[in-house]
Steps between C-alpha positions, in 0.01 A plus 500: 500500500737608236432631205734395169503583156464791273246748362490484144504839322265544256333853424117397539401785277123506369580495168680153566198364656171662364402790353470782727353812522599634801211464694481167533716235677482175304808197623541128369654276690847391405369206331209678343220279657380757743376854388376797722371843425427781683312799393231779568142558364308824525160372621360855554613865478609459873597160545825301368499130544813275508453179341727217397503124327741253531467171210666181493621363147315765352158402671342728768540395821378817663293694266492916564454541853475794729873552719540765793427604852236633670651781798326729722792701656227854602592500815888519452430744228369756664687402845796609319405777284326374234156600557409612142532196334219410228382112604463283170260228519771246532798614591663308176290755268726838466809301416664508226805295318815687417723232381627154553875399517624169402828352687715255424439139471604314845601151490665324835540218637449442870564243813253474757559386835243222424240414265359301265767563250853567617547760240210790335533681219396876545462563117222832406425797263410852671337798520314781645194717449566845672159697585394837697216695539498881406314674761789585714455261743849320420369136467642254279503110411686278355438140338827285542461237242687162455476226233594144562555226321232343800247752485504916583490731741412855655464725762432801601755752621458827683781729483633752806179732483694817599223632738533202728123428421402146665352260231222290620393237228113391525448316227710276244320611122655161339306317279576175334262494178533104385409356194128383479484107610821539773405266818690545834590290744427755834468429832422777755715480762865359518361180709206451284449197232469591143196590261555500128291815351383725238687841536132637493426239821746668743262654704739517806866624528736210430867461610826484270633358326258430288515253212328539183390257216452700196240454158842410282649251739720706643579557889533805747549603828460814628720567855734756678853570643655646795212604657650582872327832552193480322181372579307203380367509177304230302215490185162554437274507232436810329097551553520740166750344271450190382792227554693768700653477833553778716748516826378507813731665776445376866603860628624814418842541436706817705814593324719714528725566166704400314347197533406154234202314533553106447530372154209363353616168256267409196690131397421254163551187454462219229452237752362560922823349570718745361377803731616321809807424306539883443390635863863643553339775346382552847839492643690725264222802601605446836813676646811312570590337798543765837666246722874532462558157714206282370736181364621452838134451658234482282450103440208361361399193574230230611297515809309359724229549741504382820112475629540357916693884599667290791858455532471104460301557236761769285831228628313236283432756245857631496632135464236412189628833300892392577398146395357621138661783389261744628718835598208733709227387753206756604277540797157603383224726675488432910907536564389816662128542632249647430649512162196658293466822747639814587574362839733241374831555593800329219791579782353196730538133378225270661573260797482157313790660236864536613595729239869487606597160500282417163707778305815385632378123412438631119842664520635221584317294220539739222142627503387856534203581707204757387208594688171641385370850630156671428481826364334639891889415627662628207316866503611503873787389517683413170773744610578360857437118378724494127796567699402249770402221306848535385665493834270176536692320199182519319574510085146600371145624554171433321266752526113457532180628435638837341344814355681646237219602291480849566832737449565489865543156504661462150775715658508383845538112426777555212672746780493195700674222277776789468491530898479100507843556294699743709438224754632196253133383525363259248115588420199291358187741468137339556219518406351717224816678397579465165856575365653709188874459524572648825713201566773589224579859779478290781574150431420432914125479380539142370162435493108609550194337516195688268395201334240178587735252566443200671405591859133541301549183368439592106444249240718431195311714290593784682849398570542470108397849480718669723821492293367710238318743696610588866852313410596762326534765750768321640569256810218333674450272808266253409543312856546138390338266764635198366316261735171641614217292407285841395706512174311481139763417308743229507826490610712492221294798390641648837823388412465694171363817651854527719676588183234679289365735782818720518655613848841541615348419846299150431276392782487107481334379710236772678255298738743196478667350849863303497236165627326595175786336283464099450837451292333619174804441248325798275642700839878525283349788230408715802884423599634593186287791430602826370322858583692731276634342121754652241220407231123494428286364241120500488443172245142476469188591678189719469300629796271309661596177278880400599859648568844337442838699597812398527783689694876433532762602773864393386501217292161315673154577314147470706153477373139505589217442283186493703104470295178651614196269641510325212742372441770563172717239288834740489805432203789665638810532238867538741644688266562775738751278644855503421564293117808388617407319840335230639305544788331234801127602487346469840123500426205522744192434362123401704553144508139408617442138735736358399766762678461385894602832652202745595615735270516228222778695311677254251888603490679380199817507336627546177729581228481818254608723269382830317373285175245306701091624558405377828106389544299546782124381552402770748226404744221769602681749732804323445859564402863432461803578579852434415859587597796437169828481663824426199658159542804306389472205314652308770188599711251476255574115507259421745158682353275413217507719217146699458275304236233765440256373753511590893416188725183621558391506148599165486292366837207696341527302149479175669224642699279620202596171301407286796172716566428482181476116545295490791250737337449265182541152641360507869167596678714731735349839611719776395555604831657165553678511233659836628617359833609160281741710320655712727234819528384580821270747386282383204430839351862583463547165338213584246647822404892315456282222327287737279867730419659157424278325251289777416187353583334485862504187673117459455517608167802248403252158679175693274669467205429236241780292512649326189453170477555218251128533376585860469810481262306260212525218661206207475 
């Protein structure tokens, strides 16, 4: 990772920004849309509290809330001569503010190894609130403060205590006091679906990030950054303060100082799409890159599982992924057995797999092979195994069912991906872990589960949340099981979900087999599919109702607009594409009956440019997607220009025009007149009928129909 550009000077004086009066730290973010203040109340003769706000276009977005931490460090105290000491209440209570410092504006720009922009912008105001207590017991705290144009941050930050007095954190004292009316989409465990909520209605702790719909229209999110030794920490409602959150720590926290908590991000948005547009936030509160070699062996990719764990079976597997562009293969649970117990042993391959000759074979064929171990394996023998698996040829390892809740296992699975890296070891982390930049220091964690993807077999609605709520974080693997006959959602919505559902490591096709694959022409936007992209834009969408992104990587643009359960009529301007190009359109819509493939993707091609709207009729759980790729005139010659009207919108006029027949002229049962017309399923036909004309079907043949009688005549 390199890091170009330059700082831009600018003495970030308070004067220049707000008044000040030297107690309290108050930033704006460069562009002025995001404000923050810190300050401290007197609540009682013995207690000080620390509050702050931050607003959004001058609206509140977090009222006054309570900031701090909670410590209980007795037994260091007087283990190391510091027996004396008068206990506050809360250990936040006897400190006091004496001064803040403002430093100078920092504005960089920045290449990451791999993204979903090839270039981030690293652009904030700063400062910092310096506090200490007065009792002799040399404590202090400070509140490290950034502004963004995204959002803000802050942490807290524990300098060198010169008695080499332990800190042991109990409690996290941050509130998030909302405006009255806020509703939250929360789930309560990384894995878990989504329930949209009063702030009031959180009755148990629910994970970040968190997304907000504010009273004035506005959007939040509330989430956190490098968070590699810390513990887990999500929300709660406060059962004292109304719309108030309070954090919830999993653990304590043992530090030993100097030492910075993670950052805690407050972000605004006009529009939901906008903060996962802005979630490089996340990234630029992370440390740079630690791996010196990481262009030479970090590759993301797509991948592939292979289910049968024989050799036959991973040949045939190997050969599929060199046939469509598919660079990584990985053998699941049961490589190594027992897999889910202590006694399992990662070092031994079982009898049916000839883990030799089926690394060599992917060699060979250009594709790398990973293998899954369980966290039992990897707390017994991570050490002896990394360099191992390496020996073996292997390129990566997911790792399952792991506990990083607690500070013990925040700290030992991050110490892992960076032991995973001395051994030029890709890494995909499963199950609940959910990440907060760690990927930008060590790039070898491509990827991590913490999210309900499609092994639970989710519905649209809940796929159409996800990018505006756990998307945010950072990378995901949904698991796409293209052909499984448990899915919910069409396949062009799967299609879709490849591109919005970010991860540099895509996994394709997850309880999919080579024998699975019938010729399915749709097969060629898996081929051309990118994981990474030098561009991102979020074009529409709102959770729970409908998502459309589009990405670019060199001069080719992807996108995926996928609807809920039911069902979304999408406008799409291309105006993000290039005004001086023409581009082949391959389109792949849900083409109904009439496509004779199980997967009944229609694939269709046509010609664009950045002045045209394109129109899509989404089906329930449906989607599209859509690769732009520049042509020459000379090859445009053989493709239709687009006409404002995708082939299926077409087939579906004649279909409602014909219906519409039927229903007024003929006897015919509607259910009839379903199949007659192409519907296989005669509620779906009512609803396209109903979204079509307006009127239901029964409706439309109950109607008193004009007639010549009607209009005057005798």
């Amino acid at each position: 990772m390199k890091t170009i550009g330059s700082t831009i000077i600018m003495l970030a004086l308070a004067s220049s920004l707000f008044a000040d009066n030297g107690k309290e730290l108050k930033l704006a973010s460069p562009d002025g849309t995001h404000e923050i203040a810190f300050y401290q109340k007197q609540v009682s003769p013995a207690a000080n509290e620390l509050c702050y706000r931050v607003d959004y276009k001058s609206q509140p977005v977090v009222n006054e809330s309570r900031a701090g931490l909670e410590l209980d460090n007795r037994i260091w105290e007087m283990a190391l001569g510091a027996r004396n000491l008068k206990q506050p209440a809360c250990w936040m209570d006897n400190l006091e503010v004496d001064s803040v410092t403002y430093q100078p504006e920092t504005d960089i720009t920045w290449q990451p190894l791999y993204g979903e922009r090839s270039s981030v912008r690293d652009h904030y105001r700063t400062g910092t609130l310096y506090l200490s207590k007065k009792d002799n017991s040399v404590y202090r705290l400070n509140i490290e403060v950034r502004a963004y144009n995204e959002g803000v941050a802050f942490r807290y930050f524990f300098p060198e205590h010169p008695k080499a007095i332990f800190h042991k954190v109990v409690g996290d004292l941050t509130e998030y006091a909302l405006p009255a009316g806020t509703k939250a989409w929360t789930e309560q465990w990384a894995q878990a679906f989504f329930e949209r909520l009063n702030i009031d209605d959180i009755k148990h702790p629910v994970e970040r990030t968190l997304t907000f719909e504010l009273p004035n229209g506005k959007w939040a999110a509330l989430a956190d950054a490098d968070v590699d030794d810390w513990c887990l920490t999500k929300y709660l409602a406060s059962t004292d303060k109304k719309n108030t959150l309070t954090s919830v720590m999993y653990s304590p926290v043992d530090v030993v100082t100097y030492y910075a908590t993670p950052w805690k991000i407050v972000m605004a948005a006009d529009k939901p799409g906008e903060l996962l547009e802005h979630n490089d936030i996340i990234q630029n509160l992370n440390p740079p890159c630690e791996i010196a070699d990481a262009a030479a062996w970090v590759k993301p990719g797509k991948i592939m599982r292979e289910t049968t764990i024989t050799t036959e079976g991973a040949i045939a597997t190997i050969d599929f992924c060199a046939a469509h562009h598919i660079p990584y293969m990985l053998f699941d649970w049961q490589w190594y057995m027992p897999c889910t117990s202590h006694d399992g042993d990662a070092t031994k391959v079982v009898d049916k797999l000839d883990m030799p000759r089926v690394v060599a074979y992917g060699k060979e064929k250009g594709v790398g092979i990973w293998v899954y171990v369980n966290q039992h394996a990897l707390m017994k023998q991570m050490r002896e195994l990394f360099p191992l698996l390496r020996q073996w040829g292997i390129v990566g390892v997911k790792s399952g069912f792991v506990q990083y809740a607690s500070h013990r296992w925040a700290t030992w699975l991050h110490d892992m991906v960076r032991l995973a890296a001395e051994n030029h070891l890709l890494m995909n982390i499963h199950d609940e872990y959910r990440p907060s930049g760690f990927s930008r220091t060590y790039p070898n964690l491509l990827t991590q589960e913490g999210i309900c993807g499609n092994e639970e077999f989710p519905d649209a609605t809940h796929n159409v949340t996800l990018p505006f709520t756990r998307m945010i974080n950072g990378a995901a693997d949904y698991t796409i099981c293209y052909f499984d006959k448990r899915l919910k959602t069409t396949h062009a919505h799967q299609l879709a979900a490849s591109l919005v559902f970010y991860s540099p490591l895509q996994t394709i096709f997850w309880y999919d087999k080579p024998s699975f694959y019938h010729g399915e022409p749709e097969m060629e936007w898996f081929e051309n599919l990118q994981t990474v992209f030098d561009d991102t834009k979020v074009l529409d969408g709102a959770p729970g109702k409908n998502i459309t992104m589009a990405r670019r990587k060199g001069q080719e643009w992807f996108l995926g607009a996928m609807t809920n359960n039911e069902g979304s009529e999408e406008e799409i301007p291309l105006d993000f594409l290039d005004k001086n190009k023409v581009y082949l359109a391959s389109v792949y819509t849900d083409g109904g009956e009439k496509v004779k493939t199980r997967t009944q993707v229609e694939c269709s091609y046509l010609l664009v440019d950045a002045s045209m709207t394109m129109k899509f009729d989404l089906k329930p759980s449906g989607g599209a997607a859509v690769r732009f790729v520049p042509v020459e005139a000379k090859e445009a010659k053989g493709f239709k220009k687009y006409k404002g009207k995708t082939f299926t919108d077409l087939l579906t006029i004649r279909r409602m025009e014909a219906a519409k027949g039927f229903l007024l002229c003929t006897p015919m049962k509607i259910r009839e007149i379903s199949e007659k017309c192409g519907y296989s399923d005669q509620h779906y036909f009512s609803y396209c009928f109903k979204k079509y004309m307006g009127i239901s079907p029964n409706a439309l043949r109950q109607k008193p129909q004009e007639t010549e009688h009607s209009k005057g005549g005798v």
